[in-house]
KOLDOSE-840073 format. One line per 5 residues: number of its first residue (from 1); their letters; for each residue x, y, z of N, C-alpha, C. Coordinates in steps of 0.02 Angstrom, whole numbers, plus 50000, padded with zeros to 5 digits. Layout:
# residues N
NUM	a	X,Y,Z,X,Y,Z,X,Y,Z ~ ...
END
This chain:
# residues 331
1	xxxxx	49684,51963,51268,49742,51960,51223,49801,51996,51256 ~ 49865,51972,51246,49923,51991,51275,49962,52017,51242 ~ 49993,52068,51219,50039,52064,51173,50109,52140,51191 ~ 50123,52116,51253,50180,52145,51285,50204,52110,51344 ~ 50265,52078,51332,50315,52039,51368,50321,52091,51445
6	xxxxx	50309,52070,51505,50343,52088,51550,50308,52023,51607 ~ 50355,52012,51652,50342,51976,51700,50366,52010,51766 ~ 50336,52004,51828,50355,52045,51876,50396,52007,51906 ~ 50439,52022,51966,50478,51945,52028,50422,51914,52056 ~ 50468,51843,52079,50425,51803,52083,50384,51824,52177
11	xxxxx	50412,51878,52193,50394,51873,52267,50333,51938,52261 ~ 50323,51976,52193,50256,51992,52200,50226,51975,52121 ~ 50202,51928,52136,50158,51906,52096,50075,51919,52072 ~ 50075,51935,52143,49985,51958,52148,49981,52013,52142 ~ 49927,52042,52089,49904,52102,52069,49900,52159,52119
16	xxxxx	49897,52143,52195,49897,52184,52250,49960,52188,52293 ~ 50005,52149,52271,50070,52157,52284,50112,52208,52231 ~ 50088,52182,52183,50119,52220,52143,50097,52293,52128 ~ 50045,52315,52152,50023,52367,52143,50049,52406,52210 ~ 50046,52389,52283,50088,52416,52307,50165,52412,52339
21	xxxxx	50188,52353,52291,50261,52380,52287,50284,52438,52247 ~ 50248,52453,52186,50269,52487,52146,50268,52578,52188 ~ 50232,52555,52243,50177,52630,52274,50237,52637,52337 ~ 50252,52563,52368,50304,52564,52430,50377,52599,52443 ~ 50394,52542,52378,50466,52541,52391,50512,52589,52342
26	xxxxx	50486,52622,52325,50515,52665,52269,50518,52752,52305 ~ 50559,52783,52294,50579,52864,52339,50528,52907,52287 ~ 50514,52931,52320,50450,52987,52300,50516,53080,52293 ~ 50578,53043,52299,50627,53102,52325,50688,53110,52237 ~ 50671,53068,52179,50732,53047,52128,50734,53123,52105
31	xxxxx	50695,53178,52121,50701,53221,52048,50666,53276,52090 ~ 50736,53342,52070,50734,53407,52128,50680,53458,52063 ~ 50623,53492,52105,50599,53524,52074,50605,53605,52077 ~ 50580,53652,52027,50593,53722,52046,50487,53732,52043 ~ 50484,53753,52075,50398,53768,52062,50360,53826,52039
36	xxxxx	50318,53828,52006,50295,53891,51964,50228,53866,51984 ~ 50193,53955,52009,50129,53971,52022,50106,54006,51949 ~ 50052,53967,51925,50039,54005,51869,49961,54019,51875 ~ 49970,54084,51877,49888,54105,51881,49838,54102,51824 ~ 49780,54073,51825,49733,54046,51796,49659,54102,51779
41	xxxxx	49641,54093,51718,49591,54165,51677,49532,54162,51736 ~ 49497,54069,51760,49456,54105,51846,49484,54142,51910 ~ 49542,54140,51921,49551,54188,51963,49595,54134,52027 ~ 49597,54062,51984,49647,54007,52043,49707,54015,52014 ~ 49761,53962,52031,49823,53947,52018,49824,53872,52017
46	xxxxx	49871,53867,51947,49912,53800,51944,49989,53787,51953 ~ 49985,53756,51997,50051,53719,52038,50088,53702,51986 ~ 50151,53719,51957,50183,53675,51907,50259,53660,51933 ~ 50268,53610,51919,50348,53581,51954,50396,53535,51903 ~ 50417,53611,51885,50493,53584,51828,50562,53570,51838
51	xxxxx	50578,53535,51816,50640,53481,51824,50682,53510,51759 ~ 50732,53543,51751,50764,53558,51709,50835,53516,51713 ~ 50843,53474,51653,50902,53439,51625,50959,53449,51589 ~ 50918,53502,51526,50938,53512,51468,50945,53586,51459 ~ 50970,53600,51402,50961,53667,51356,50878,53665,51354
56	xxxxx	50870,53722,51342,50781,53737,51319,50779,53706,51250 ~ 50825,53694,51194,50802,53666,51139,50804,53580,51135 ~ 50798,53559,51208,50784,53477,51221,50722,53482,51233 ~ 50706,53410,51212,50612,53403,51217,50609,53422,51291 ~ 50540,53429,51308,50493,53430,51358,50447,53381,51361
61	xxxxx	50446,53348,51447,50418,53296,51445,50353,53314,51510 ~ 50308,53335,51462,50236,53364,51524,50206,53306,51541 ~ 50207,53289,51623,50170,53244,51678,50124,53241,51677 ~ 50059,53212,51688,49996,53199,51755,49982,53154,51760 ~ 49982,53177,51840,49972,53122,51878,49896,53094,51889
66	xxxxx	49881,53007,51946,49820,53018,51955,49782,53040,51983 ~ 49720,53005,52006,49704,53027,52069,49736,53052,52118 ~ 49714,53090,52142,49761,53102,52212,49830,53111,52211 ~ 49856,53091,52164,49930,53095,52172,49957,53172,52159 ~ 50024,53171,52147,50061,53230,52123,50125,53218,52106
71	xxxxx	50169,53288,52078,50243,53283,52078,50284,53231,52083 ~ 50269,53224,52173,50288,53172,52219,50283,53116,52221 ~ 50208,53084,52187,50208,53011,52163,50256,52967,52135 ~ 50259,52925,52172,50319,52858,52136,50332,52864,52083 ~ 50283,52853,52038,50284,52829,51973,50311,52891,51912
76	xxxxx	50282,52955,51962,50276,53035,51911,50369,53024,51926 ~ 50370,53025,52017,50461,53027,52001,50477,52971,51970 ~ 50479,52932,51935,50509,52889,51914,50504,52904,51817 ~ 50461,52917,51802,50452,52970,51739,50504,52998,51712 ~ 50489,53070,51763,50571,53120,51783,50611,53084,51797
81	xxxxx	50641,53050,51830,50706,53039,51817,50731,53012,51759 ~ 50687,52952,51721,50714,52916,51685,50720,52969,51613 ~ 50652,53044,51611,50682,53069,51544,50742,53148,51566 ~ 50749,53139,51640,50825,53174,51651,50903,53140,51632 ~ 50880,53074,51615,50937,53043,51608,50967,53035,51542
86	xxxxx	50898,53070,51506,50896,53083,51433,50900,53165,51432 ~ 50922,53183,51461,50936,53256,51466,50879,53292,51439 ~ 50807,53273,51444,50750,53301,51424,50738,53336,51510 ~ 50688,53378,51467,50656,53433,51522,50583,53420,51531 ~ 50583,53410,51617,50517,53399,51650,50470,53454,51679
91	xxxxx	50406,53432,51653,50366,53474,51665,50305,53448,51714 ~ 50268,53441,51793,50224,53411,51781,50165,53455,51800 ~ 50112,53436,51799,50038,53480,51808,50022,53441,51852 ~ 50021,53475,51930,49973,53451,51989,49918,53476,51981 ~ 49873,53445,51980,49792,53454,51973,49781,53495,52026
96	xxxxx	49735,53540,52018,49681,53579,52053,49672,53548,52121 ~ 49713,53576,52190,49719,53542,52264,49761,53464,52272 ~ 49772,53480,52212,49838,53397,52230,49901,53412,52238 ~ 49919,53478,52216,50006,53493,52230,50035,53491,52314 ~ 50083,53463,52301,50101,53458,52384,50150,53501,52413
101	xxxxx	50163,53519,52476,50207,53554,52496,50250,53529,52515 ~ 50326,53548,52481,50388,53501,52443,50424,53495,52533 ~ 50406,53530,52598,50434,53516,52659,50400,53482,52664 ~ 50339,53460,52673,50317,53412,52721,50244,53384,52649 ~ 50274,53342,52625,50239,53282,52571,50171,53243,52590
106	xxxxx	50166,53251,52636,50062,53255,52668,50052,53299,52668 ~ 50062,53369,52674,50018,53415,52666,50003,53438,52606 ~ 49934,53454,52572,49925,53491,52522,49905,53556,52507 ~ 49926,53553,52451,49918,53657,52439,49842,53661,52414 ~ 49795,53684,52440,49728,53711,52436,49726,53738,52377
111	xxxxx	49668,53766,52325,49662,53794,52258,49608,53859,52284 ~ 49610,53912,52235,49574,53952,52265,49491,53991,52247 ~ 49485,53930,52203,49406,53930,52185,49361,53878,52217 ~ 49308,53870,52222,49261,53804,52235,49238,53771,52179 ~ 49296,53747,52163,49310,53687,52125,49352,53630,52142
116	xxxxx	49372,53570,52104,49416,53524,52114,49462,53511,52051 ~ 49448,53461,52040,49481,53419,51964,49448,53372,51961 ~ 49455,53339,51897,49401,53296,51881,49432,53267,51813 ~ 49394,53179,51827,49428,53152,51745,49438,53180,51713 ~ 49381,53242,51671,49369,53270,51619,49380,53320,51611
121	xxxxx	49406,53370,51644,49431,53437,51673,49506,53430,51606 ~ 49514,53439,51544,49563,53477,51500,49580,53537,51478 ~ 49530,53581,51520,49578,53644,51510,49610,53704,51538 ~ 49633,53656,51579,49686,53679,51625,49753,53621,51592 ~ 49752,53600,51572,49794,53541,51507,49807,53581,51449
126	xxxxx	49768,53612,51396,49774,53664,51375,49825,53709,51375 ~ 49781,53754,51440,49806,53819,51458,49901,53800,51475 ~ 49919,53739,51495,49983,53748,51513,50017,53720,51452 ~ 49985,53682,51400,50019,53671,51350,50039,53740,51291 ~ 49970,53799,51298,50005,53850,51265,50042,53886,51298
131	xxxxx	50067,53888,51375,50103,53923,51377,50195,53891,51367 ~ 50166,53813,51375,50246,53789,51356,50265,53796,51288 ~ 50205,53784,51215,50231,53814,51164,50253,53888,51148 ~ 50218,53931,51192,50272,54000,51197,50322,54009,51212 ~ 50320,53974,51281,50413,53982,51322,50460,53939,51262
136	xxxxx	50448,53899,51205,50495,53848,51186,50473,53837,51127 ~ 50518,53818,51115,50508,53803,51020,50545,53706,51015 ~ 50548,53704,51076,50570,53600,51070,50504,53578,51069 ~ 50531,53505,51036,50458,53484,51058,50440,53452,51127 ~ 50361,53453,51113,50344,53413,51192,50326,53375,51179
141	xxxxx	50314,53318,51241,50297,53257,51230,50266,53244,51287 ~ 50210,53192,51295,50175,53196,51372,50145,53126,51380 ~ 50151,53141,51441,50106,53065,51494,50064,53063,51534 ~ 50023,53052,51543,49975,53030,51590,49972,52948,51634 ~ 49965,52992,51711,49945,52897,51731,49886,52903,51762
146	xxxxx	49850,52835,51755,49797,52826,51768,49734,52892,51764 ~ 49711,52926,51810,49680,52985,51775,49698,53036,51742 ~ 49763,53059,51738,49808,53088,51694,49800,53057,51644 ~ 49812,52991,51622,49799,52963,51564,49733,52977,51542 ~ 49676,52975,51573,49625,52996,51549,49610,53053,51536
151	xxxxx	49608,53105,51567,49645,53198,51531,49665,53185,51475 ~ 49728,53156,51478,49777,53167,51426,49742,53157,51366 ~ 49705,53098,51346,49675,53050,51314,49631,53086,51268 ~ 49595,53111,51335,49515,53155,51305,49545,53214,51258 ~ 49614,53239,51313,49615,53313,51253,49660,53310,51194
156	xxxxx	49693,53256,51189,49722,53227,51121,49644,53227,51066 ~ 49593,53184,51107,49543,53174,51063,49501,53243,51015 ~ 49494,53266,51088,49451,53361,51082,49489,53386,51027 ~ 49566,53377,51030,49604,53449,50984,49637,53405,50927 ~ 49605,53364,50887,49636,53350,50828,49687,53404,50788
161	xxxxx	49725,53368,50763,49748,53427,50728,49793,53490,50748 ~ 49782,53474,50811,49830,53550,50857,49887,53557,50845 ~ 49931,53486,50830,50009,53503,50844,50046,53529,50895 ~ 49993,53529,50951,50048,53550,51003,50110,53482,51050 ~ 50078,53429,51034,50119,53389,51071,50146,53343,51030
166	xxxxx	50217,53332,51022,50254,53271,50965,50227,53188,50966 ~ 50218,53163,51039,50164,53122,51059,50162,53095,51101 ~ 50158,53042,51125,50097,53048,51207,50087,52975,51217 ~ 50093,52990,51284,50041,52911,51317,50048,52910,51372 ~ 49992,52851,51401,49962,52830,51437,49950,52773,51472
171	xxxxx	49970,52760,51556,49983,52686,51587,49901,52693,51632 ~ 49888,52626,51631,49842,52622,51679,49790,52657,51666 ~ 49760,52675,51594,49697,52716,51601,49634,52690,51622 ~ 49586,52750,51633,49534,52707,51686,49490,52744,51599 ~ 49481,52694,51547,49469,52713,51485,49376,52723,51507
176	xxxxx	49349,52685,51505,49264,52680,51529,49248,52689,51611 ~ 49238,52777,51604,49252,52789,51691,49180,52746,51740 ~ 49125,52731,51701,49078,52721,51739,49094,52647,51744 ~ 49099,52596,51701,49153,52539,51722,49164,52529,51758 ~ 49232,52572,51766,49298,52555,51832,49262,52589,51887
181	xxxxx	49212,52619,51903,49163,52646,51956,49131,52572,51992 ~ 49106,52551,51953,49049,52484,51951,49106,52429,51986 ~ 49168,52424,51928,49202,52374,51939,49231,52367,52003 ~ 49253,52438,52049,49290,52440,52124,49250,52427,52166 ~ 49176,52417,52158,49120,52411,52186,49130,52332,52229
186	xxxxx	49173,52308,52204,49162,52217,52194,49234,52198,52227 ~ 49223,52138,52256,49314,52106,52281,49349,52170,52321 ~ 49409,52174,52289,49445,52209,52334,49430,52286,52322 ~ 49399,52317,52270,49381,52369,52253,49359,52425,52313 ~ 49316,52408,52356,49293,52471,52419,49354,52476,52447
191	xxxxx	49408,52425,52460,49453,52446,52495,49519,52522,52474 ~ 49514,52487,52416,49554,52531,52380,49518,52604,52364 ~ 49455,52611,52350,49412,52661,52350,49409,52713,52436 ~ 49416,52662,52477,49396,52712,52564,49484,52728,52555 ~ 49507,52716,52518,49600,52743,52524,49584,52815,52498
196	xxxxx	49553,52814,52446,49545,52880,52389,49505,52930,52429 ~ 49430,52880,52452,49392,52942,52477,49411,52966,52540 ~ 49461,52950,52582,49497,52980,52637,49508,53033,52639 ~ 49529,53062,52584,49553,53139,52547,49515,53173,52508 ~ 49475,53128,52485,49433,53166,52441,49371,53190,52455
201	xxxxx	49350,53165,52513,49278,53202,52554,49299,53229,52602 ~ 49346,53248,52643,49387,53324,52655,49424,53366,52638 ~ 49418,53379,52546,49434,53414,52501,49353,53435,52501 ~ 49317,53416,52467,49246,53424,52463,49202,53480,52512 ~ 49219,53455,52588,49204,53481,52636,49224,53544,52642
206	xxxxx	49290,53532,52619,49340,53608,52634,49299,53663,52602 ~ 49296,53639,52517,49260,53676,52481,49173,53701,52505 ~ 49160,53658,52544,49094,53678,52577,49102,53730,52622 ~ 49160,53744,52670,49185,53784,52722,49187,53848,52689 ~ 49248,53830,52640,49267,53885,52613,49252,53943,52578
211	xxxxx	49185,53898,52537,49141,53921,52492,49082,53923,52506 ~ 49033,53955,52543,48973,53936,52568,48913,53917,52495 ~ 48935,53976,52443,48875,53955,52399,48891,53878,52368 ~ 48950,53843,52372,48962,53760,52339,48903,53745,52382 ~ 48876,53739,52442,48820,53713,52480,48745,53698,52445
216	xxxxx	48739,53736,52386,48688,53738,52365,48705,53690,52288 ~ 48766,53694,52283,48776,53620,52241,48782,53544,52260 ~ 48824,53535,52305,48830,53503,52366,48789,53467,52411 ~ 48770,53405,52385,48740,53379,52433,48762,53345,52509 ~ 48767,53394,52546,48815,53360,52618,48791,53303,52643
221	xxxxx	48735,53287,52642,48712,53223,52676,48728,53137,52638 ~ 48710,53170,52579,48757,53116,52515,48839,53112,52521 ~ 48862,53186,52526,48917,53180,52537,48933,53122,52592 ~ 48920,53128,52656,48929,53105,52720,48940,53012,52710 ~ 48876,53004,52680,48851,52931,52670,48901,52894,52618
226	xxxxx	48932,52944,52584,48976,52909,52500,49026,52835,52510 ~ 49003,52800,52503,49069,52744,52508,49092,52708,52450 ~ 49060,52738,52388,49080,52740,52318,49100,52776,52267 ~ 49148,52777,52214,49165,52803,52188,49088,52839,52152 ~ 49049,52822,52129,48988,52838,52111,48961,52879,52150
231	xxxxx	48932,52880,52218,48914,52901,52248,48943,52964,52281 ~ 48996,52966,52291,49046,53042,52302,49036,53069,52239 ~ 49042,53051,52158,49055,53081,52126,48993,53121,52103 ~ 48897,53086,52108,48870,53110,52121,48846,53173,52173 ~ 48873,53145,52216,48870,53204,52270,48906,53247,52266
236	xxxxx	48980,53258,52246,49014,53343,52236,49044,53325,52183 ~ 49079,53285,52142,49120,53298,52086,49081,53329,52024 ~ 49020,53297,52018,48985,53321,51956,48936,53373,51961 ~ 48898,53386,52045,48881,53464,52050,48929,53526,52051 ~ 48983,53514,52080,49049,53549,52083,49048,53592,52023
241	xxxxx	49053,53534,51969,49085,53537,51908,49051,53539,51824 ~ 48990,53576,51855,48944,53564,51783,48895,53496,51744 ~ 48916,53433,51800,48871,53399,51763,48800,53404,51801 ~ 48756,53330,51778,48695,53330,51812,48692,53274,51863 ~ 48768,53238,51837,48776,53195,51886,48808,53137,51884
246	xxxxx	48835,53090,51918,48894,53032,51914,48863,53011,51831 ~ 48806,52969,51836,48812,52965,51753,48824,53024,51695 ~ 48825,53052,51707,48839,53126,51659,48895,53140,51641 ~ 48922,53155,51710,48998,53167,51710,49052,53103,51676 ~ 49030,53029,51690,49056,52969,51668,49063,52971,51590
251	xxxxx	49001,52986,51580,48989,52977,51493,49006,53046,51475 ~ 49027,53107,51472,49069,53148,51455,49130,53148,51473 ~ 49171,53111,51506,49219,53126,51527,49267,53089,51505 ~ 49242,53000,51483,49271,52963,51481,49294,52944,51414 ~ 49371,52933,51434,49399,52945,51364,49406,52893,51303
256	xxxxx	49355,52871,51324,49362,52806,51279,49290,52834,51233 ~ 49266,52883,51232,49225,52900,51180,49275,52964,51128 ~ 49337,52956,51152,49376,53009,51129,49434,52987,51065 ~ 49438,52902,51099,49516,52878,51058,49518,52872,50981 ~ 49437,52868,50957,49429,52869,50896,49463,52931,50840
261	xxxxx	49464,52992,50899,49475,53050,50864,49558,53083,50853 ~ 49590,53024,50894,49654,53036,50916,49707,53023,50847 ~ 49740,53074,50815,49805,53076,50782,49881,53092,50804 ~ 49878,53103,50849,49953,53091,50867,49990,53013,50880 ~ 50033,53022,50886,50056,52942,50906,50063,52928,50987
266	xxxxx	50011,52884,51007,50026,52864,51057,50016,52822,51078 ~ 50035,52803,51132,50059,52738,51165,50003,52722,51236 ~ 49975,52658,51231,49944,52664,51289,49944,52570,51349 ~ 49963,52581,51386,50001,52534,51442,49941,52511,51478 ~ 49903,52453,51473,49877,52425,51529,49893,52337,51527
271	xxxxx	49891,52341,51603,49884,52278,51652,49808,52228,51626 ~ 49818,52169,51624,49754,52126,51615,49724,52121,51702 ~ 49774,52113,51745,49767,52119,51796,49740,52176,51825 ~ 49733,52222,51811,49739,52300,51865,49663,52287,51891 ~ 49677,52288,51969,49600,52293,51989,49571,52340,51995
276	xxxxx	49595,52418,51940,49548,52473,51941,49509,52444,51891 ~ 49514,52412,51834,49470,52446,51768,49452,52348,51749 ~ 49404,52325,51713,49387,52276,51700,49428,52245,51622 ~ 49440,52179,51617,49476,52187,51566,49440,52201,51506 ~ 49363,52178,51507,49325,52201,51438,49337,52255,51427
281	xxxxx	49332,52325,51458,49343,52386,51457,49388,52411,51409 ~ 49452,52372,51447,49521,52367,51385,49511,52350,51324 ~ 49481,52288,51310,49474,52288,51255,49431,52323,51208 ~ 49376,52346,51242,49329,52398,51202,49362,52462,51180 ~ 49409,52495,51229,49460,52536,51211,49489,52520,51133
286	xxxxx	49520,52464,51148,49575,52462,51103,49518,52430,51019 ~ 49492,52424,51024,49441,52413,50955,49399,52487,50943 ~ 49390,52547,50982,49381,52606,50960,49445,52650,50973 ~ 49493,52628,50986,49543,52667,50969,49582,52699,50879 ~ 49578,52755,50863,49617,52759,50797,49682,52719,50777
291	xxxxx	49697,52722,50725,49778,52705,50719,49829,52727,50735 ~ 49817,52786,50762,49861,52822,50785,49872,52799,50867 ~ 49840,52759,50894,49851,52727,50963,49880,52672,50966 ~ 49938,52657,50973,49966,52585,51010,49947,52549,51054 ~ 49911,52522,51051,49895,52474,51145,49950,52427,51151
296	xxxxx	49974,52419,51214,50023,52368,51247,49991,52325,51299 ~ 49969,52263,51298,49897,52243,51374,49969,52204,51381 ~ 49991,52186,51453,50011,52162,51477,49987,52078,51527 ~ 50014,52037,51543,49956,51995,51576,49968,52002,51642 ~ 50020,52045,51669,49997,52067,51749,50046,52141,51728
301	xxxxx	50063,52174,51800,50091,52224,51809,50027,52260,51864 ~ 49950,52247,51874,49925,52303,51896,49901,52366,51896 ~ 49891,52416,51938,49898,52465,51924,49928,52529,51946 ~ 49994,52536,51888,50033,52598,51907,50079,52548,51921 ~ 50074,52492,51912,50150,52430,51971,50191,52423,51912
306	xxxxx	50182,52358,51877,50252,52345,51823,50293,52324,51862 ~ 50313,52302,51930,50385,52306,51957,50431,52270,51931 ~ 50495,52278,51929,50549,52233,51929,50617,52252,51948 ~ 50650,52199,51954,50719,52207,51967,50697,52212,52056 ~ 50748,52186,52100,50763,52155,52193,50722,52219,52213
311	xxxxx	50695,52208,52303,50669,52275,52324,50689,52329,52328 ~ 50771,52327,52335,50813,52378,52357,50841,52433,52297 ~ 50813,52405,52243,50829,52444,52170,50753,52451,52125 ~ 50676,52442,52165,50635,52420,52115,50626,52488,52044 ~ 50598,52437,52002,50586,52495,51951,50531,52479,51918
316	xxxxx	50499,52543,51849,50452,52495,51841,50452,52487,51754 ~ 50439,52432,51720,50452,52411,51682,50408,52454,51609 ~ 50336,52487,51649,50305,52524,51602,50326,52592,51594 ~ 50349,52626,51652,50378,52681,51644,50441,52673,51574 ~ 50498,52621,51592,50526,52619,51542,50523,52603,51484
321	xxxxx	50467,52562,51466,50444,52558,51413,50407,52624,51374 ~ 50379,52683,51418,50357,52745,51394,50406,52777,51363 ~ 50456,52781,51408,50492,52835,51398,50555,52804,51326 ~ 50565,52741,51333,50581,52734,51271,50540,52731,51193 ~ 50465,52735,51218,50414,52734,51149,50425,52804,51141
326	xxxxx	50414,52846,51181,50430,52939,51174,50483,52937,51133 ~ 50552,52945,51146,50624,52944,51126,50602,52911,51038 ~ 50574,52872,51039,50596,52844,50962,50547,52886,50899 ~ 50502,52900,50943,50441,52959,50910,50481,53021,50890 ~ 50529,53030,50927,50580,53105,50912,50618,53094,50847
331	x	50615,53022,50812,50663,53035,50751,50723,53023,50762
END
C-alpha cells in the first residue's frame, strides 16, 4: 500500500541510484557545529554536536543518526539545516565511536569503555534527553534515521508517558531487526553489508586491543569469518552488549515490538523500495503500530534517498516532509 506522493528524477530511478545519490551528491559541510563532551555515569563520553539558530526558548531538534553514520551524514546535515532555517536549535547524538573528527571526516573519535552501540542501546538517548530538559524549558522534538529511527522508536515505546519530547519520527526504520538481517542476506544485500562491516569489525577489534578482558566475550575467530549482518552481530554486538546472542539481541531490540506502546505523535517514513528492510516488515509495523504513529510508505525513495530536484541542488523529499510534520505538531 502507498499512501505518500513522492516521485524521484527520472535519471535515478532505481532503488540503488537513488540511495546513493542521496549519500553522493549532497555536502556533508550545510551546518557549523560547536561540540560538547559529555561525560557518561560508566565512566565514557558522548560526543554531542549543536547547531544553535535561535534563542534557547525555540524548539530543539535532537538527531540520530544510522549505522555508522554521524553529525556529518548527508541526510543528519540536511535535517539541520532545513530546521536552522526555521530558526530551531540542533542537537545531534553521535553514537558510542561514531563521532567524527570535524578536521578530517574519516577519522573517528574512539569511546572509552569496551563497548559499542547497538539498535537497542536507549540510554544514552535518555541520559541526553534529561539533560536537554534541564538546560531548557522549549520544547524538543526528535528524529531518527534508519537505526536512529530504531532507538528513537524503542525509547518512545519504553517511556510512555514521559513527556519529554513534543514529537518525533522516523525515516527508513529497520522496524524487524532480524528481517532486515535475513533480508541483506539476498540480491544486492552482502554488498551493501561488506560497506558496513568495513568499519565495524575494526571497531570490534579495537575493542579487543584495547580491552583485553572483551576477549573473553568476543569471539575472534567468528569475528574474522563474519560476512553477515547476523553473524558479526553474534560474534561482538550481542556479547559486547548483554545479550546471548544475534537472535536475542534482534528480538529485544527491535522496535517494532515497541510501536504498540508509543503515545507521542509521530511520524514514520519508509520506501516500498529500500533494499534494507522487506516490504512485509513495513507493513507488520504499521498494523502494530498505536495511533499515535503516522506511517507514510512511499513507492520508491530507498533508503535514506527520497531525492529530488537536478544534481547540482539535490534534496531530499523525506527530510522535508519531517521537518514540516515536526513544525505543525508545535501548534
Amino acid at each position: 500500500m502507498t499512501d505518500a506522493n513522492f516521485g524521484p528524477p527520472r535519471w535515478l530511478r532505481n532503488a540503488h541510484l537513488q540511495l546513493a545519490g542521496g549519500a553522493l551528491l549532497r555536502s556533508r559541510r550545510r551546518v557549523a557545529y560547536r561540540r560538547e563532551f559529555l561525560p557518561t555515569p560508566d565512566g565514557d563520553e558522548i560526543l554531542l554536536d549543536h547547531a544553535e539558530s535561535g534563542p534557547e526558548d525555540r524548539p530543539r531538534l535532537l538527531l540520530l543518526h544510522g549505522l555508522e553514520g554521524s553529525s556529518y551524514s548527508t541526510y543528519v546535515q540536511g535535517l539541520a539545516a532545513l530546521a536552522a532555517a526555521r530558526r530551531w536549535n540542533v542537537t545531534v547524538l553521535n553514537f558510542r565511536s561514531c563521532a567524527r573528527d570535524p578536521g578530517r571526516l574519516f577519522r573517528r573519535v574512539e569511546n572509552r569503555t569496551a563497548r559499542l552501540y547497538h539498535s537497542g542501546e536507549t540510554g544514552d538517548l535518555g541520559f541526553v534527553l534529561d539533560l536537554l530538559g534541564r538546560r531548557a524549558r522549549s520544547p524538543i522534538l526528535a528524529a531518527g534515521a534508519s537505526m536512529g529511527g530504531n532507538v528513537l522508536l524503542k525509547w518512545l515505546g519504553e517511556n510512555r508517558g514521559a513527556g519529554k519530547i513534543r514529537a518525533a519520527a522516523a525515516i527508513s526504520t529497520p522496524y524487524d531487526l532480524l528481517a532486515c538481517a535475513r533480508h541483506l542476506e539476498r540480491g544486492a544485500g552482502p554488498v551493501y553489508t561488506s560497506v558496513f562491516l568495513r568499519t565495524l569489525k575494526p571497531k570490534a577489534f579495537s575493542v579487543l586491543r584495547r580491552f583485553p578482558p572483551a576477549a573473553e566475550r568476543i569471539d575472534r575467530e567468528k569475528l574474522e569469518r563474519a560476512r553477515t549482518f547476523f553473524d558479526f552481530d553474534d560474534a561482538a554486538t550481542a556479547p559486547l552488549h548483554g545479550f546471548t546472542g544475534a537472535a536475542d539481541y534482534y528480538a529485544r531490540s527491535s522496535s517494532i515490538g515497541f510501536l504498540p506502546r508509543i503515545d507521542v505523535p509521530t511520524l514514520c517514513v519508509t520506501a516500498r523500495n529500500d533494499p534494507f528492510l522487506p516490504e512485509e516488515a513495513v507493513e507488520r509495523a504499521r498494523a502494530a503500530a498505536s495511533p499515535a504513529v503516522d506511517f507514510r510508505v512511499t513507492a520508491s525513495g530507498s533508503h535514506l534517498g527520497f531525492p529530488e530536484g537536478p544534481p547540482w541542488a539535490l534534496r531530499s523529499w523525506a527530510e522535508s516532509a519531517v521537518v514540516a510534520w515536526l513544525e505543525a505538531r508545535l501548534g
